[in-house]
matplotlib code that plots the C-alpha trace (Angstrom):
import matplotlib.pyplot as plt

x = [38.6, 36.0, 33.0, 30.4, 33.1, 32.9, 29.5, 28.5, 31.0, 29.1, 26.0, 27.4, 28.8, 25.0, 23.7, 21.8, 20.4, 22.6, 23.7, 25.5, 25.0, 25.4, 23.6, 20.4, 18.6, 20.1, 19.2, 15.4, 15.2, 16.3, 14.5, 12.0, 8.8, 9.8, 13.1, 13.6, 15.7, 16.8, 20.5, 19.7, 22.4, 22.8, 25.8, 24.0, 20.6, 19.9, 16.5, 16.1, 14.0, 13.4, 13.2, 17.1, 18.0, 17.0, 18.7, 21.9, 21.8, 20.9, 23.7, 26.5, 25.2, 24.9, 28.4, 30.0, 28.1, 26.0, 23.0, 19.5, 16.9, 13.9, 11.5, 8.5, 6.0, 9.0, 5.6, 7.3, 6.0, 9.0, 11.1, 11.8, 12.5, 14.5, 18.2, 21.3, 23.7, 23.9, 21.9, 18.6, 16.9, 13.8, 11.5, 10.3, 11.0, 9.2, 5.3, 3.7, 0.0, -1.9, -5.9, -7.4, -11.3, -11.4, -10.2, -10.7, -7.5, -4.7, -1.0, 1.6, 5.2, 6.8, 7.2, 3.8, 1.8, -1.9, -2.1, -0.8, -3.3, -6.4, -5.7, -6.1, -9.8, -9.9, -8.9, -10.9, -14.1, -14.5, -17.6, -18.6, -14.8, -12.7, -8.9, -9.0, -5.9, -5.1, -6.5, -3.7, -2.5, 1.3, 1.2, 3.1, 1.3, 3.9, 4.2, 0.6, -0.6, 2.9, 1.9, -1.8, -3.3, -6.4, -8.0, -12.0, -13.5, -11.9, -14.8, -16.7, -13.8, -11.6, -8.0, -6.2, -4.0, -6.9, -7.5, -3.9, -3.5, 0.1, 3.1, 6.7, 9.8, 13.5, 15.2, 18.4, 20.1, 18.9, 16.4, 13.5, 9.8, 6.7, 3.8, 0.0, -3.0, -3.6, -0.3, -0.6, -0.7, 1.9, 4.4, 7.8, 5.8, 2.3, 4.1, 5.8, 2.6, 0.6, 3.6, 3.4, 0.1, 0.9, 4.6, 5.9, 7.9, 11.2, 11.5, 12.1, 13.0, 12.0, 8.6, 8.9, 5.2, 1.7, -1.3, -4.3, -8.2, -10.7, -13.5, -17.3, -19.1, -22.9, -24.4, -26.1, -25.1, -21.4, -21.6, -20.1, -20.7, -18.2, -17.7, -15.7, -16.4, -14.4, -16.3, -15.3, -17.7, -18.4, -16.6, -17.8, -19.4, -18.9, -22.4, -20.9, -18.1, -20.3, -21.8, -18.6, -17.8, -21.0, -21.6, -18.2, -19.0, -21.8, -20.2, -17.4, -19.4, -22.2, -22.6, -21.9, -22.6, -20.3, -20.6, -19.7, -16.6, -16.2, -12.6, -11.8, -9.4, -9.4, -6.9, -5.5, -3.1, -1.4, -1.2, -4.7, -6.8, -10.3, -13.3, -15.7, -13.8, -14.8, -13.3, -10.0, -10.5, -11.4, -12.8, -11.8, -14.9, -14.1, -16.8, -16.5, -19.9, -21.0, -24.5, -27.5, -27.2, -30.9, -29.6, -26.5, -28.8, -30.7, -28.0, -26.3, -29.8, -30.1, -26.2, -24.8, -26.9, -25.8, -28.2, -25.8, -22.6, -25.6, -26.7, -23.0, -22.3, -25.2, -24.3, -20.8, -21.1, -22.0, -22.6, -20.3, -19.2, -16.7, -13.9, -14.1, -14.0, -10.4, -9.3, -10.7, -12.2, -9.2, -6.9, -9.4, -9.7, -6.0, -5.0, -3.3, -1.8, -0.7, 1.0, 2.8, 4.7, 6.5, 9.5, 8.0, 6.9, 9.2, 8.0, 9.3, 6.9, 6.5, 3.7, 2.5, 0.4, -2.8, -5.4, -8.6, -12.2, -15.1, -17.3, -16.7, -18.2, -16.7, -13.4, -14.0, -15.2, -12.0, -10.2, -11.6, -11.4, -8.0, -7.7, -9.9, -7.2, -4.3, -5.1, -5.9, -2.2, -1.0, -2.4, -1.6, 2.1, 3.2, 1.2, 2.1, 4.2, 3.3, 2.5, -0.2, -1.7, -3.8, -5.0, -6.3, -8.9, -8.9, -12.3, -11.6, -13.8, -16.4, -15.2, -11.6, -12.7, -14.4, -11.7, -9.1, -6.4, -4.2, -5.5, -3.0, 0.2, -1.9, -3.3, -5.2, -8.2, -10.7, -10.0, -12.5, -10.1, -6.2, -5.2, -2.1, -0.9, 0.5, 2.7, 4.0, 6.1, 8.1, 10.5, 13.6, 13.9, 11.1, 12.2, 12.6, 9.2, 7.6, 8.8, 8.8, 4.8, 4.1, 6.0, 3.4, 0.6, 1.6, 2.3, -1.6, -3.5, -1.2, -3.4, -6.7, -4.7, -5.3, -3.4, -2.2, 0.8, -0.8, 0.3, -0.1, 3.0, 1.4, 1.6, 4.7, 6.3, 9.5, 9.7, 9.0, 11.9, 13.7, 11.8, 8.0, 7.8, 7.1, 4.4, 2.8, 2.6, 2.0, 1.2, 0.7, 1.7, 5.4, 6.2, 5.6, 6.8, 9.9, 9.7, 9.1, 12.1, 14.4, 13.0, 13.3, 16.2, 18.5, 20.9, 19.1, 20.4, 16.7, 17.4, 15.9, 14.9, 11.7, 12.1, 11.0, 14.0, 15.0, 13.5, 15.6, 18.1, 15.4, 17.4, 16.0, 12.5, 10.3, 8.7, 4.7, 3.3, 0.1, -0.9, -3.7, -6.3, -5.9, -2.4, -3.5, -5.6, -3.6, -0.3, 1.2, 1.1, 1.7, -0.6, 0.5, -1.5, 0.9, 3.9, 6.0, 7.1, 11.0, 13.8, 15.8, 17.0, 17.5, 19.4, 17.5, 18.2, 18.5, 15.4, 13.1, 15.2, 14.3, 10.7, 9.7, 11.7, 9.1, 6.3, 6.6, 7.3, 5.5, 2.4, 3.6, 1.4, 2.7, 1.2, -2.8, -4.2, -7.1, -8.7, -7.7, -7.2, 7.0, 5.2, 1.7, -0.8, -4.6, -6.3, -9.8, -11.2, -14.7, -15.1, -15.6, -12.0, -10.7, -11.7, -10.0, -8.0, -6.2, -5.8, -4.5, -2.2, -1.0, -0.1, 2.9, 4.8, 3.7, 7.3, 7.8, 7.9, 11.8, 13.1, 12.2, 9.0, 6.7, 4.0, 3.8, 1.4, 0.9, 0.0, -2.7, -4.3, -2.9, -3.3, -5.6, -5.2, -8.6, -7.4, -4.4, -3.8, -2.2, -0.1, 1.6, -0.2]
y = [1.7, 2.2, 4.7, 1.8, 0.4, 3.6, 4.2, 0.5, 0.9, 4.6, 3.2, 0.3, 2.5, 4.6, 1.6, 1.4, -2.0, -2.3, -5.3, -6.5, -9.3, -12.7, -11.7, -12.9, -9.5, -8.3, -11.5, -11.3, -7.7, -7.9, -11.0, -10.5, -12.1, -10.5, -12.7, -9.9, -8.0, -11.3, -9.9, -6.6, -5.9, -2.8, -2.0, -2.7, -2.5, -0.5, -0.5, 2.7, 2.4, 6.1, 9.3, 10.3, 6.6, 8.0, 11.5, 10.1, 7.5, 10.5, 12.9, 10.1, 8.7, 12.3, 13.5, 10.5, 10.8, 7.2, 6.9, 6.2, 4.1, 4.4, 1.0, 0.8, -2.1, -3.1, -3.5, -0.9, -2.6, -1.7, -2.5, 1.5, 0.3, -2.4, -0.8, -2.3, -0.1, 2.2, 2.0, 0.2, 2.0, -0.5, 1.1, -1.9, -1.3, 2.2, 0.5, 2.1, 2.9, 5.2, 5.2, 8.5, 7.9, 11.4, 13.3, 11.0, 10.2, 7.5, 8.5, 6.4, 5.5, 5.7, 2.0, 0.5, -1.1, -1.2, -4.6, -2.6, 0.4, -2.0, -4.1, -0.9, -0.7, -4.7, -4.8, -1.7, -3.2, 0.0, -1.1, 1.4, 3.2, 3.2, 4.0, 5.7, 2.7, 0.3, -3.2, -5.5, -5.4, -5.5, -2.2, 0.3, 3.2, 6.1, 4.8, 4.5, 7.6, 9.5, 8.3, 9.4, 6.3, 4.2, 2.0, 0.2, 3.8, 5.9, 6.4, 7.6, 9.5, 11.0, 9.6, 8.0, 11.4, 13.5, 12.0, 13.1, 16.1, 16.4, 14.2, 14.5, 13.7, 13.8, 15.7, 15.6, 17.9, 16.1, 18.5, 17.0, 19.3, 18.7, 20.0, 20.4, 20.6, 23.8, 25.4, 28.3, 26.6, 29.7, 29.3, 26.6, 23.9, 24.4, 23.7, 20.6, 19.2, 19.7, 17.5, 15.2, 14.5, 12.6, 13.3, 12.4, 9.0, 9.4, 13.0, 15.2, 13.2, 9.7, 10.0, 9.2, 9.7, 10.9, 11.5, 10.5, 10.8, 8.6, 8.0, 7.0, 4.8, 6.3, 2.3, 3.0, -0.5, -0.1, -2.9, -3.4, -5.8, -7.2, -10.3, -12.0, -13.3, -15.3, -15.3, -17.3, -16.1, -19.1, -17.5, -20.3, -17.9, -14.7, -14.4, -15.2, -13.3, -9.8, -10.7, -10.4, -7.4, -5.4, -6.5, -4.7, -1.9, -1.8, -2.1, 0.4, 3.0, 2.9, 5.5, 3.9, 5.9, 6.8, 4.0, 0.9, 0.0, -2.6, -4.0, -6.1, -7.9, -9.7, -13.3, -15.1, -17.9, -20.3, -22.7, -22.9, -25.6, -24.5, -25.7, -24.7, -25.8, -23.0, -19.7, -18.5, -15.6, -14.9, -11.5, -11.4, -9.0, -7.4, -5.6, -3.1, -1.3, 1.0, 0.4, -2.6, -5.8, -5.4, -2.0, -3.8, -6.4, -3.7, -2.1, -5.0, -6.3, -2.0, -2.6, -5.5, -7.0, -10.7, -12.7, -15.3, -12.6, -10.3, -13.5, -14.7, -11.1, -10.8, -14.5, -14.2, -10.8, -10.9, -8.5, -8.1, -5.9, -3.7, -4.6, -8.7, -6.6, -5.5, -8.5, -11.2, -10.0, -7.8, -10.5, -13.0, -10.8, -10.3, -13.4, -13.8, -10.8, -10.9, -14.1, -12.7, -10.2, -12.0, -14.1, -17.3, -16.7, -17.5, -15.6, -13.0, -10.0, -6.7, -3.8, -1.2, 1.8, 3.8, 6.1, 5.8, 7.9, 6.2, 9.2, 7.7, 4.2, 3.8, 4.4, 1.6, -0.4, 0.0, -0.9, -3.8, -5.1, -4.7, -6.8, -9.8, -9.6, -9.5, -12.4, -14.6, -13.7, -14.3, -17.7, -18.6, -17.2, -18.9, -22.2, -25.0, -22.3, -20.9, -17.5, -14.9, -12.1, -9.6, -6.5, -4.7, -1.9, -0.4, 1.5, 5.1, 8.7, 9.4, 11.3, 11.6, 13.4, 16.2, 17.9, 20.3, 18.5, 21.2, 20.6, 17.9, 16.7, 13.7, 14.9, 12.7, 13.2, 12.8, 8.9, 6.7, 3.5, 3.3, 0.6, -1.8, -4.6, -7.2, -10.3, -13.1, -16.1, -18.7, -19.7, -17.4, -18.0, -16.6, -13.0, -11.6, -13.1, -11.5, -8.2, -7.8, -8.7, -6.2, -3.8, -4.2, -4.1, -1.0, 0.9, -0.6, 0.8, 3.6, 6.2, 5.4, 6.9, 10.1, 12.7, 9.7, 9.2, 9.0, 6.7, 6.4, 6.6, 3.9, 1.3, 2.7, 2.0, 0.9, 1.9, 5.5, 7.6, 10.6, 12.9, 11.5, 9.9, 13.6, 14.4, 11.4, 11.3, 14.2, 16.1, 20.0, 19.6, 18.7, 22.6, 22.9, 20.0, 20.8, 24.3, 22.6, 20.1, 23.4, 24.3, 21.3, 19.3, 22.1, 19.3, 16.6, 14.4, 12.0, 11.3, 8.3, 7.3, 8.2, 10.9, 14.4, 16.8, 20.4, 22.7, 23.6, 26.5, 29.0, 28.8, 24.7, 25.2, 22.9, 25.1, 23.7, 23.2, 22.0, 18.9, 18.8, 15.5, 13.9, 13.3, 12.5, 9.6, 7.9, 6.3, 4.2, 0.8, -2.4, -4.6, -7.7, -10.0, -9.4, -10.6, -13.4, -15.2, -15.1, -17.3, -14.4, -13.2, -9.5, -7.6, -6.2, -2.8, -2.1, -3.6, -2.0, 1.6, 0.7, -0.3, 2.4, 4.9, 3.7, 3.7, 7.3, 8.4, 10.4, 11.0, 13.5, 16.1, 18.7, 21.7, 21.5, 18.6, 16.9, 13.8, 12.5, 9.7, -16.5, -19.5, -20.1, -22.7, -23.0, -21.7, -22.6, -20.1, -18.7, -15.3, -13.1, -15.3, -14.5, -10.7, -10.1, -12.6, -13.7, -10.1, -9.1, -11.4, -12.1, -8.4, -7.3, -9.9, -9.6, -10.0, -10.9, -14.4, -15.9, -16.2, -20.6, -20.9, -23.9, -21.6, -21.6, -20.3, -21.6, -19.1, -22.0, -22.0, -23.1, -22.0, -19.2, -17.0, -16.8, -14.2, -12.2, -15.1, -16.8, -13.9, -14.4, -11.4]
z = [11.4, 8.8, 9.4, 9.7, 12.2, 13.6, 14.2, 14.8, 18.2, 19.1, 18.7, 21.0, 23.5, 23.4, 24.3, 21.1, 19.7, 16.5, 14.9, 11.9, 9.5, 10.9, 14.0, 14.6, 14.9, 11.8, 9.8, 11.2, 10.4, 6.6, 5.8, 2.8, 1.4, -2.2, -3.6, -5.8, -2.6, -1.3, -1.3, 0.0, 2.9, 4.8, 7.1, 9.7, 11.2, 14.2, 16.0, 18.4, 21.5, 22.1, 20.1, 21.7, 20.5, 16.5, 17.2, 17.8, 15.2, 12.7, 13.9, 13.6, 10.3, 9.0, 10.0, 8.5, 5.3, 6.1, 4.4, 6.2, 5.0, 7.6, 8.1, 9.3, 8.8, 6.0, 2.8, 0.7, -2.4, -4.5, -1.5, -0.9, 2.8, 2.3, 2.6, 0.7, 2.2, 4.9, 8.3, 8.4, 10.7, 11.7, 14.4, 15.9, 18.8, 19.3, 19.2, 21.9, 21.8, 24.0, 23.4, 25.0, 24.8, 26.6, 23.4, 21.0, 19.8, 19.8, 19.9, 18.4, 17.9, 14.7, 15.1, 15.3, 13.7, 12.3, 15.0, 17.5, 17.3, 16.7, 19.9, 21.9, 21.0, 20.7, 24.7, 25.7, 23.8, 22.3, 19.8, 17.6, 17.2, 14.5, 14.0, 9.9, 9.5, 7.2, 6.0, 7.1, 10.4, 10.2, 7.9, 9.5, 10.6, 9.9, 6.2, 5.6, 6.7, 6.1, 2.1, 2.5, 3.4, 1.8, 5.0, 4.6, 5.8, 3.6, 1.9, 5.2, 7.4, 4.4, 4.0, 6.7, 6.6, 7.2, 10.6, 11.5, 14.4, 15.2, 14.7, 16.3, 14.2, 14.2, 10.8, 9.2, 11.4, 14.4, 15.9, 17.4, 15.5, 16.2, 14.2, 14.4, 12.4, 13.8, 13.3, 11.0, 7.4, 6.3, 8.6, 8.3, 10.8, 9.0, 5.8, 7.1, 8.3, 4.9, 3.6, 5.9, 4.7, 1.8, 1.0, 4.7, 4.2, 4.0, 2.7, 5.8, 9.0, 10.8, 12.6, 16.3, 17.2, 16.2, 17.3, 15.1, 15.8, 16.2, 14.1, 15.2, 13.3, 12.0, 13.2, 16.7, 17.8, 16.8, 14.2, 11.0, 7.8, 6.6, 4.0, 1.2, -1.7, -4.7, -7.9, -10.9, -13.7, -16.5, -19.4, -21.9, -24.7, -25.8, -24.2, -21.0, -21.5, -22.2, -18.6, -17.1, -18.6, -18.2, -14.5, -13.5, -15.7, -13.8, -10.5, -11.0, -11.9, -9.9, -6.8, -3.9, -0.5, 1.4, 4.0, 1.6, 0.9, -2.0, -3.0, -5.8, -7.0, -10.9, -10.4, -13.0, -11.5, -13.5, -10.9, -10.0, -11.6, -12.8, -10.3, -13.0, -15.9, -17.9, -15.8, -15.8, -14.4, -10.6, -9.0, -5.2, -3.1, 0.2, 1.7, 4.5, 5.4, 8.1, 8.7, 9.0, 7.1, 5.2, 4.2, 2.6, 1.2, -0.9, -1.7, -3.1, -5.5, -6.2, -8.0, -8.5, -11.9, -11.8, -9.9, -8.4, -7.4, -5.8, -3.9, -3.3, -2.1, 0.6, 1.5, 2.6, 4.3, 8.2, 11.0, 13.7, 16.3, 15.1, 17.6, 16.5, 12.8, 13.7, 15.8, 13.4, 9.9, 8.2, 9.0, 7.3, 4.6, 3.9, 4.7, 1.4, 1.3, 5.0, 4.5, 1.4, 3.3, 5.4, 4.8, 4.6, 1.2, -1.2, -4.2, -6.6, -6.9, -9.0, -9.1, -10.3, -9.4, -11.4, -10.2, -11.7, -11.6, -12.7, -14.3, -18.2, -18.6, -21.6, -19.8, -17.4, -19.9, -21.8, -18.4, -17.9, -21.2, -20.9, -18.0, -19.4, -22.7, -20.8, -18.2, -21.5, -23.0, -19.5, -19.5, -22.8, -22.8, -19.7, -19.6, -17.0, -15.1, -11.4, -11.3, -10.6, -12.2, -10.3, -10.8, -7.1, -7.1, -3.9, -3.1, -2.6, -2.8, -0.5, 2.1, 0.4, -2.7, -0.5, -0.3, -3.1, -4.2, -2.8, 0.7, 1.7, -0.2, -1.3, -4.5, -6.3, -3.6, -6.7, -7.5, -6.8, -7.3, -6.2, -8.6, -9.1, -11.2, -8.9, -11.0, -8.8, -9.7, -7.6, -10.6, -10.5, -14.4, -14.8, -14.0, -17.7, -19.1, -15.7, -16.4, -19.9, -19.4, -16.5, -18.9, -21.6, -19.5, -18.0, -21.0, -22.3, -19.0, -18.1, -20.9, -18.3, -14.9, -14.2, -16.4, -18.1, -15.2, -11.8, -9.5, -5.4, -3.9, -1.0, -4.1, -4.9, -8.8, -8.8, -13.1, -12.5, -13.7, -12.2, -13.9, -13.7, -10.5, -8.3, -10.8, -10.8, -7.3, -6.5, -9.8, -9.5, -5.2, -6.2, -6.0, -3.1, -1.4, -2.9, -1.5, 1.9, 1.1, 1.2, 4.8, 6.1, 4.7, 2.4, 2.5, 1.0, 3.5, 3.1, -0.5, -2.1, -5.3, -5.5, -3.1, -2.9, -4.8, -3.7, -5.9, -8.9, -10.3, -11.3, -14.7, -15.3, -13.4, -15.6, -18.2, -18.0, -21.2, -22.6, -24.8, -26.9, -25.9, -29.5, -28.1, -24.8, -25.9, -28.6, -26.8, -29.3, -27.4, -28.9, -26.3, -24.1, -26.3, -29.5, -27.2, -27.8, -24.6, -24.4, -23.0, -22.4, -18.9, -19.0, -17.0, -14.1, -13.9, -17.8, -18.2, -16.5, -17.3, -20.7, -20.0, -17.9, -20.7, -23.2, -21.1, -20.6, -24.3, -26.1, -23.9, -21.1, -19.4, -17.7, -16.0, -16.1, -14.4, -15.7, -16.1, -19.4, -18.3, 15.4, 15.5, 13.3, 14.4, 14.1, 17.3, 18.2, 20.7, 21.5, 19.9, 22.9, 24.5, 21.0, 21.1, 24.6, 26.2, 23.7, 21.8, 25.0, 25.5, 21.8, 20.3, 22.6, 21.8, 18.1, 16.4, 12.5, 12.0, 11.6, 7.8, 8.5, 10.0, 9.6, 7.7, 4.4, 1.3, -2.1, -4.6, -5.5, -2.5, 1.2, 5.0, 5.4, 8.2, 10.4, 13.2, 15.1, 17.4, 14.0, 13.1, 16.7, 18.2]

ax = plt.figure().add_subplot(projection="3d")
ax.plot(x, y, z, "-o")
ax.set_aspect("equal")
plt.show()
């Protein structure tokens, strides 16, 4: 009997759900949006019920020398919890939520989801209350705030880590901790928590539960504007063109309080045709704001310099209480993004991460530049094909930059925008022309991150190599994470990829040097819009080694940081039936839809999701 054999008939015998491939379970559970891990196949998957139920599985995986790969919500962009051998252990079964409006905090499973906590203040009608969580709802919550975690109030409450007060988790040698915010910050379990914080996914043991606070809005009457907005800026002159550019300058440096929350997103899709005629490029608006609708009005005309996106802007936004916020808006939002993750979308997709400050105009201007050159190659490399270019800057500082960098293994508290590159295609031929492209344009924007390698390891970077990925996610923390790695997990038994490493032999500790700014500044770069398109298929895994080698040639920094750098169908409701009822009665069911559901998404437009009810909650 093999050791998967083995362990599958334990597990069994422990009566804990496990099944292998062909079974229905196991087939729903490693179904993926991304075709790129379309063959992805574990051993089997197991999904625990209880904290016991993950004890054992890690004891008899650990003494048979089975890998674990832990999953959560399952949106590891670069499909980090996705597992093609070994256990799958998906923690969809542990989603338990427990609002306590006495203290002021939530506690959670290691299995729940962003839906799952939201419904809590949904049902309770809890106006004026905010959980510091993410934007989509079927995010998992451990990875999120495990990998420091960017949510629409970032800006106001800090970091969806820094709301964090104890969390409960099972490590490699299958003892159950738990550890505090107030535990002494010197001691093993103080450690462990400031890791947590940031560096937690993955690296020391599978989270069972945690207990997060909640946050109170400053609006009196618990109220929250929120909107959306698709502009497609006439880019028929170099006249028009200088508009573009110089109203997001404009936007991405100006000083925003605290309260708003602006995302954007710049869109080139092949597939779409041009309503205008004249403008290829779309920028994609998401506003979160804490605060009156007049106030967000003159905030908007005080900023935003183009007439018609500050009038677009204060026309799609709305005020609403902040429970129909959760229930409805984010899911409206998203809806693109939402509908990407799941399996019904048959679409190939790659990223990558940057971390950006906005204190140099001419650096942003030089960003988006960039952006505006690269989208015009895109479109004239690959014409009549169907694929999508975006570029996502999430809305970070406030709050989040408040406090050192040293303060929580999430370092780069001083960003004001978590950026990534997103390229999606449907064609599978495609793939080399995709990545040779991303390649490019990572190399061309990669100088503007922070220390010139930043990256957030919630947008994780598939490319990174062995020897850049801890400093650019966690630059000058990675010490001492990897002196926490030692307490924790001496035997490395939670090694990944991208993981956290055990420090080294004293004898090959990294040797921090300096490098001057001259060099710091001039990457030698040939950009995306000298590219050829090419008809050749490369090898996967050579080809990105070989990309990401180059990308990270030559310009290194090391030591000092600076900043050089189930079913789907529309559902008519009223809102206050929509906000309760039908919250209530949706979310615990809430599965992942079935890899052949009747939804589906173009990548040119298509089915927009308006609420939970159509994400089967």
């Amino acid at each position: 009997m093999s050791n998967t054999d083995e362990i599958i008939k334990i597990l069994k015998d422990l009566k804990i759900p496990v099944f292998k491939a062909g079974e229905e379970p196991y087939e729903r559970s490693v179904a993926t949006s991304n075709l790129l891990h379309r063959y992805s196949r574990p051993a089997c998957v197991v999904q625990p019920k209880n904290a016991t139920h993950v004890r054992n599985v890690i004891n008899e995986a650990k003494a048979r020398g089975i890998s674990i790969t832990i999953k959560n919500g399952g949106h590891s962009y670069a499909g980090f919890s996705t597992a093609d051998k070994g256990i799958s252990l998906d923690l969809c079964k542990m989603k338990e939520v427990t609002l306590d409006m006495a203290t002021k905090t939530v506690t959670l499973q290691g299995g729940a989801l962003w839906g799952h906590a939201y419904k809590t203040l949904v049902n309770g009608r809890h106006d004026g209350y905010i959980i510091n969580g993410g934007r989509c709802p079927t995010v998992g919550v451990s990875g999120f705030t495990l990998g420091g975690g960017l949510g629409p109030f970032t800006r106001m409450f800090g970091m969806g880590c820094d709301t964090l007060q104890s969390a409960t988790l099972i490590t490699a040698s299958g003892t159950e901790v738990t550890v505090k915010k107030t535990d002494d910050p010197k001691s093993d379990k103080g450690k462990l928590f400031w890791a947590l914080c940031g560096a937690g996914g993955g690296n020391f043991g599978v989270l069972v539960s945690m207990t997060l606070k909640l946050q109170q809005l400053s609006n009196p009457d618990g109220h929250v504007v929120a909107g959306r907005y698709t502009w497609y800026p006439d880019l028929s002159t170099p006249a028009k063109i200088t508009e573009l550019t110089t109203t997001m300058n404009n936007f991405y440096t100006a000083d925003w309080p605290d309260q708003l929350t602006i995302d954007s997103s710049w869109l080139c899709e092949l597939a779409r045709s041009d309503p205008t005629g004249h403008s290829p490029i779309g920028v994609r608006f998401l506003v979160y704001y804490d605060g009156n609708q007049q106030s967000f009005r003159d905030l908007i005309d005080t900023h935003i310099t183009h007439p018609e996106l500050a009038k677009q802007l204060k026309r799609r936004s709305l005020v609403e209480k902040s429970t129909r916020f959760l229930h409805e808006t984010l899911v409206s939002q998203w809806s693109e993004e939402t509908i990407k993750a799941f399996p019904t979308n048959r679409s190939y997709s790659i990223y990558s991460s940057f971390v950006f400050k906005n204190n140099n105009p001419e650096r942003i201007s030089a960003i988006t530049g960039l952006i505006q050159s690269e989208m015009a190659a895109f479109r004239a490399l690959y014409p009549g094909e169907t694929a999508l270019l975006q570029v996502t800057w999430i809305h970070s500082g406030g709050q989040a930059s408040r406090k050192p960098r040293s303060a929580t293994a999430f370092r780069w508290r001083d960003a004001v925008y978590h950026a990534y590159i997103m390229v999606q295609w449907e064609d599978k031929w495609l793939e080399g022309d995709m990545r040779e492209f991303l390649g490019r344009f990572r190399v061309a924007l990669r100088p503007y991150s922070m220390m010139k390698e930043a990256a957030f390891i919630n947008f994780p970077d598939e490319t990174l190599l062995a020897d850049v990925q801890e400093r650019a996610y966690y630059g000058n923390n990675r010490q001492e994470l990897q002196r926490v790695k030692h307490i924790w997990d001496k035997d490395n038994y939670w090694n990944w990829v991208q993981g956290v490493k055990l420090p080294p032999p004293k004898d090959k500790e990294e040797k921090a040097t300096e490098v001057t700014s001259s060099v710091r500044f001039q990457p030698e770069v040939r950009p995306v819009s000298s590219m050829r398109a090419s008809n050749v298929l490369y090898a996967e895994t050579s080809f990105t080694e070989s990309l990401a080698s180059s990308s990270w040639t030559g310009g290194r920094v090391i030591g000092k940081e600076e900043d050089v750098v189930h079913q789907f169908g529309p559902v008519h409701a009223q809102d206050e039936l929509s906000t309760d009822v039908l919250a209530a009665e949706q979310w615990d069911s809430f599965e992942h839809p079935p890899a052949q559901s009747t939804l589906t998404f173009s990548m040119g437009g298509g089915q927009v999701l308006r609420g939970l009810t159509d994400l089967g909650f």
